[in-house]
Structures are given as C-alpha cells and as structure tokens.
PyMOL CGO cylinders between C-alpha atoms (Angstrom):
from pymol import cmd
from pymol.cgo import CYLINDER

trace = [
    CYLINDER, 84.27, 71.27, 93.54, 84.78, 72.61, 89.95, 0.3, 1, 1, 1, 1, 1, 1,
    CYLINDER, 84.78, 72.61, 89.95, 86.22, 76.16, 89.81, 0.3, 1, 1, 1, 1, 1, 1,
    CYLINDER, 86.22, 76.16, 89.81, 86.20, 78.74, 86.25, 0.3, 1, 1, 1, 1, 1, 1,
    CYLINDER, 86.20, 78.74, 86.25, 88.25, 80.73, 85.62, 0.3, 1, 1, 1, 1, 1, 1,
    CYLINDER, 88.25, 80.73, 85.62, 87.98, 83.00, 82.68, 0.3, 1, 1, 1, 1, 1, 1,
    CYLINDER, 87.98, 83.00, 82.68, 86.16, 79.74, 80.85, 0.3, 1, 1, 1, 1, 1, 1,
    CYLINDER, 86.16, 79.74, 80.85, 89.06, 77.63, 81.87, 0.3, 1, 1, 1, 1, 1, 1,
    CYLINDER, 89.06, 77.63, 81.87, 88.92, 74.36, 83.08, 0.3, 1, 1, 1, 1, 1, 1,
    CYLINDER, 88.92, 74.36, 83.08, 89.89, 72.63, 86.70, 0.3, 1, 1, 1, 1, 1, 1,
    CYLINDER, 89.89, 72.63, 86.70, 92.74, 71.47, 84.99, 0.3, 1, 1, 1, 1, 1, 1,
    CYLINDER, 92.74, 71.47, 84.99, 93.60, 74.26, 82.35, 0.3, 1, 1, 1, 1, 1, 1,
    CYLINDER, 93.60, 74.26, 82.35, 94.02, 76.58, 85.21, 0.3, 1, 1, 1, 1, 1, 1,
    CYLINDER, 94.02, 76.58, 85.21, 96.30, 73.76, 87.30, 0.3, 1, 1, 1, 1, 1, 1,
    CYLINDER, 96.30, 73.76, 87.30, 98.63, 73.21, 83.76, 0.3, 1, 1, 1, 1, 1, 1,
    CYLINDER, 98.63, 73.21, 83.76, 98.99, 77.19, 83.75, 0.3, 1, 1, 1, 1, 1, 1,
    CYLINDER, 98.99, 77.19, 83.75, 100.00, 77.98, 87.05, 0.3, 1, 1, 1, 1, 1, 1,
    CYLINDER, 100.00, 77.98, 87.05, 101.80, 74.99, 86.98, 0.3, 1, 1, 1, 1, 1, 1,
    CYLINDER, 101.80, 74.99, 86.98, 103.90, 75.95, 84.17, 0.3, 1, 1, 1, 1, 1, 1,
    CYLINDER, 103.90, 75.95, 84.17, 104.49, 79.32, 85.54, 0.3, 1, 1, 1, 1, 1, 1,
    CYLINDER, 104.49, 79.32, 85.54, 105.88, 78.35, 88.81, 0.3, 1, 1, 1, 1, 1, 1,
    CYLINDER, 105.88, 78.35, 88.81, 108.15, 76.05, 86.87, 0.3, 1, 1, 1, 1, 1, 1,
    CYLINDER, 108.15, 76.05, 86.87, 109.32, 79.02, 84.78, 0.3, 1, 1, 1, 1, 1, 1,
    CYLINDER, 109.32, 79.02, 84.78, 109.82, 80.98, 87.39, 0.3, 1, 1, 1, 1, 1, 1,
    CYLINDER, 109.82, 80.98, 87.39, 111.76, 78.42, 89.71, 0.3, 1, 1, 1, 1, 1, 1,
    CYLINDER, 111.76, 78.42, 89.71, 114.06, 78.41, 86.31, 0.3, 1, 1, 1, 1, 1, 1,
    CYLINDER, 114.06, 78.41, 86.31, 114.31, 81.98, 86.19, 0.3, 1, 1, 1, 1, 1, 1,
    CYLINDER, 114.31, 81.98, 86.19, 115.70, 82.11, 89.73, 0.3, 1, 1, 1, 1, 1, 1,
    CYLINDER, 115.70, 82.11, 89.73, 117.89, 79.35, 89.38, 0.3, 1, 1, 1, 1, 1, 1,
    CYLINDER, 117.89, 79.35, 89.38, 119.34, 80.72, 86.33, 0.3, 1, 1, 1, 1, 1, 1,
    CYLINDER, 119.34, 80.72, 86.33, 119.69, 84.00, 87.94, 0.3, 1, 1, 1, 1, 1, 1,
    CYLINDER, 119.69, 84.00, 87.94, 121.50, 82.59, 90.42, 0.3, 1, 1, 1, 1, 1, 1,
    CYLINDER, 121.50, 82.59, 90.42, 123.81, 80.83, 88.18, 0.3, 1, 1, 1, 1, 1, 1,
    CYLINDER, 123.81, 80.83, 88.18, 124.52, 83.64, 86.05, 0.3, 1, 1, 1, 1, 1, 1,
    CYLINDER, 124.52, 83.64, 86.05, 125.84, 85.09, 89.84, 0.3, 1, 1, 1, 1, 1, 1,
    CYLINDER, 125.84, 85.09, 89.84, 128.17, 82.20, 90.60, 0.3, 1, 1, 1, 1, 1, 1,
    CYLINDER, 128.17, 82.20, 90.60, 129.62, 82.54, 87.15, 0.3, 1, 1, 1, 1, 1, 1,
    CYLINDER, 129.62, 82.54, 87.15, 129.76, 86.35, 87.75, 0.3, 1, 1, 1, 1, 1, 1,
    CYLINDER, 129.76, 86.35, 87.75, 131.62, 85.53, 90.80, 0.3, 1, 1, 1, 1, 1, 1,
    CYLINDER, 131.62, 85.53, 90.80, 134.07, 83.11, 88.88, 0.3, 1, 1, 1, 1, 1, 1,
    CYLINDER, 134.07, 83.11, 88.88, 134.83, 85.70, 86.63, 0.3, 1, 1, 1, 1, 1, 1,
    CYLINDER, 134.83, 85.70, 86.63, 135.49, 88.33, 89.21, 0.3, 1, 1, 1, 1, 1, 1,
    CYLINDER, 135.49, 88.33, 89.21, 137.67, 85.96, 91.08, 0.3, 1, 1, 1, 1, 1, 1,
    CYLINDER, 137.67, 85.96, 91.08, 139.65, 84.76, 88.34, 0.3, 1, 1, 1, 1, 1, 1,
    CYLINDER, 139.65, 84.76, 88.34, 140.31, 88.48, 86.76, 0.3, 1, 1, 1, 1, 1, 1,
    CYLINDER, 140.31, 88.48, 86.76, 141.57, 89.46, 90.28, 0.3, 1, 1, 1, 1, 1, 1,
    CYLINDER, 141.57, 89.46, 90.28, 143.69, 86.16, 91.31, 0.3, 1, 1, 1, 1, 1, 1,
    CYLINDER, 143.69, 86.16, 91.31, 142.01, 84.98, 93.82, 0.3, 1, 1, 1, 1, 1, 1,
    CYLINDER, 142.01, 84.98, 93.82, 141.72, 81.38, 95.14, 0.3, 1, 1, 1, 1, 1, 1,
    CYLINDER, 141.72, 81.38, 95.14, 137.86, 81.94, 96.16, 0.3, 1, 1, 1, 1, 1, 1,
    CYLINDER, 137.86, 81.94, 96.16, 136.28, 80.43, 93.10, 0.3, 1, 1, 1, 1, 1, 1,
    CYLINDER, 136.28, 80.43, 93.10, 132.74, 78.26, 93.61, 0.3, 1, 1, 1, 1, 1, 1,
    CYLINDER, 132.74, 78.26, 93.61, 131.85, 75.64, 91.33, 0.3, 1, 1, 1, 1, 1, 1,
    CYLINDER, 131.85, 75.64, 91.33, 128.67, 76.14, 89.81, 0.3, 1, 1, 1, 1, 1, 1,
    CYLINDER, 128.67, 76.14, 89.81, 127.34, 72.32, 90.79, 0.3, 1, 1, 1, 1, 1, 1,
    CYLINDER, 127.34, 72.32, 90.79, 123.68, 71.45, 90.85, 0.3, 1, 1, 1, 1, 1, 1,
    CYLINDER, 123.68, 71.45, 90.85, 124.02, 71.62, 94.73, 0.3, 1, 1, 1, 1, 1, 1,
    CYLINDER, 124.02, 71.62, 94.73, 125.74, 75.16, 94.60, 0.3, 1, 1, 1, 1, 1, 1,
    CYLINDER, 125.74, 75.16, 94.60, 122.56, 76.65, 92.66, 0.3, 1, 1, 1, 1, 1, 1,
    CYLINDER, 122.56, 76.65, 92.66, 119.68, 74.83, 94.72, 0.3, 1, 1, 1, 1, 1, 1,
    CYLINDER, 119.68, 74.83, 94.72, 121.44, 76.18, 97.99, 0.3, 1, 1, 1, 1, 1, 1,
    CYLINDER, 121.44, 76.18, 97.99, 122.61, 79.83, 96.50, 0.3, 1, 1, 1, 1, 1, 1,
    CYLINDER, 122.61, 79.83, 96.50, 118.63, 80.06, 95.64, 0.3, 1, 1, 1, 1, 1, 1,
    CYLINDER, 118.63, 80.06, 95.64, 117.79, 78.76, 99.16, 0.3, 1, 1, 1, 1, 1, 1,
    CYLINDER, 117.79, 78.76, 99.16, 119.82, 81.36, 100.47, 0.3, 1, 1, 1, 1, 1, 1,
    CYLINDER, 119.82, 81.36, 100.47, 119.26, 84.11, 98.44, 0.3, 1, 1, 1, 1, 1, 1,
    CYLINDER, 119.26, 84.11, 98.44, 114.75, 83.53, 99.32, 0.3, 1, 1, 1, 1, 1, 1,
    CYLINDER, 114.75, 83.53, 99.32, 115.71, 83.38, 103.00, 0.3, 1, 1, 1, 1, 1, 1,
    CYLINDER, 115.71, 83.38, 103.00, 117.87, 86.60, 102.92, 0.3, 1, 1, 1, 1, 1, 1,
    CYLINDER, 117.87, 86.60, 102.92, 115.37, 88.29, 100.98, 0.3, 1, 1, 1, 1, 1, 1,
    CYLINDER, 115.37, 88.29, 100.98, 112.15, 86.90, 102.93, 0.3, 1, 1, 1, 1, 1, 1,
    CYLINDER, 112.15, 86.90, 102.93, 114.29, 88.05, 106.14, 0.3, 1, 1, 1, 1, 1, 1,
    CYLINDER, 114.29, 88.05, 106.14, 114.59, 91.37, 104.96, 0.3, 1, 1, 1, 1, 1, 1,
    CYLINDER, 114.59, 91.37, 104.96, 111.70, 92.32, 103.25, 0.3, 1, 1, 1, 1, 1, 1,
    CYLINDER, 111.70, 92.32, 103.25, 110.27, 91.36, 106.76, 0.3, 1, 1, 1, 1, 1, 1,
    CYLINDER, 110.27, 91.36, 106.76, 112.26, 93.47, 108.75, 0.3, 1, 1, 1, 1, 1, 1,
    CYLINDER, 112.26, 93.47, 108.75, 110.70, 96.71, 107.34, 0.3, 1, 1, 1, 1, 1, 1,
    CYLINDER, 110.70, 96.71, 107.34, 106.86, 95.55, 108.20, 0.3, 1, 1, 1, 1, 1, 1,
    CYLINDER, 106.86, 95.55, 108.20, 107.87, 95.27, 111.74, 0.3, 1, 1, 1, 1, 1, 1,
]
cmd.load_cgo(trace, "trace")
C-alpha cells in the first residue's frame, strides 16, 4: 500500500515524521534537564543537601515522570 502525501513519498513522509519525533523527544529531554540543573542551582544557592545529579538515568526517568503526571492530569478534567 503506497500512501501521498503532498507528492511525498512512502518513505519521505516516514524520514519526516521520523525526524520530528526525534526532535521532539530531544526537546523534552532537554527541557527536563534544563529543570534538574534549575533544581541544582536552587539547592546550592539555598544550602541544601537535596541536589540530583543530572545522569542519563535521571533525565529518561524525570521525562517518564513528568508524561505520566501530565497524561494523569490532563485526564482528570475529561472525566
């Protein structure tokens, strides 16, 4: 099954919203590092021992929980 879209190929179309999920999986990730650091800052300025390291590990799962907690409550108010 061949699909057109706007003259675009199968595979133009695949590359393109391929490339923009990327981008916007990198978006959110840096978004959510810019947070952590944010944090680190706060923390720091104000003496506290709560820092986070910003870790590969700390971003994937500060994403993860920042989609659930906002697919939660966006949810809430449909109900």
């Amino acid at each position: 099954m061949k699909y057109e879209f706007s003259g675009l190929s199968t595979g133009q179309v695949v590359l393109v919203a391929s490339l923009v999920f990327i981008a916007f999986v990198f978006a959110y990730l840096g978004i959510v590092t810019l947070a952590l650091m944010a944090w680190n800052a706060i923390a720091g300025a104000a003496g506290w021992s709560a820092s986070i390291p910003v870790t590969p590990t700390t971003v994937i799962c500060g994403a993860f929980i920042c989609w659930f907690a906002k697919s939660v409550f966006s949810r809430k108010g449909k109900e």
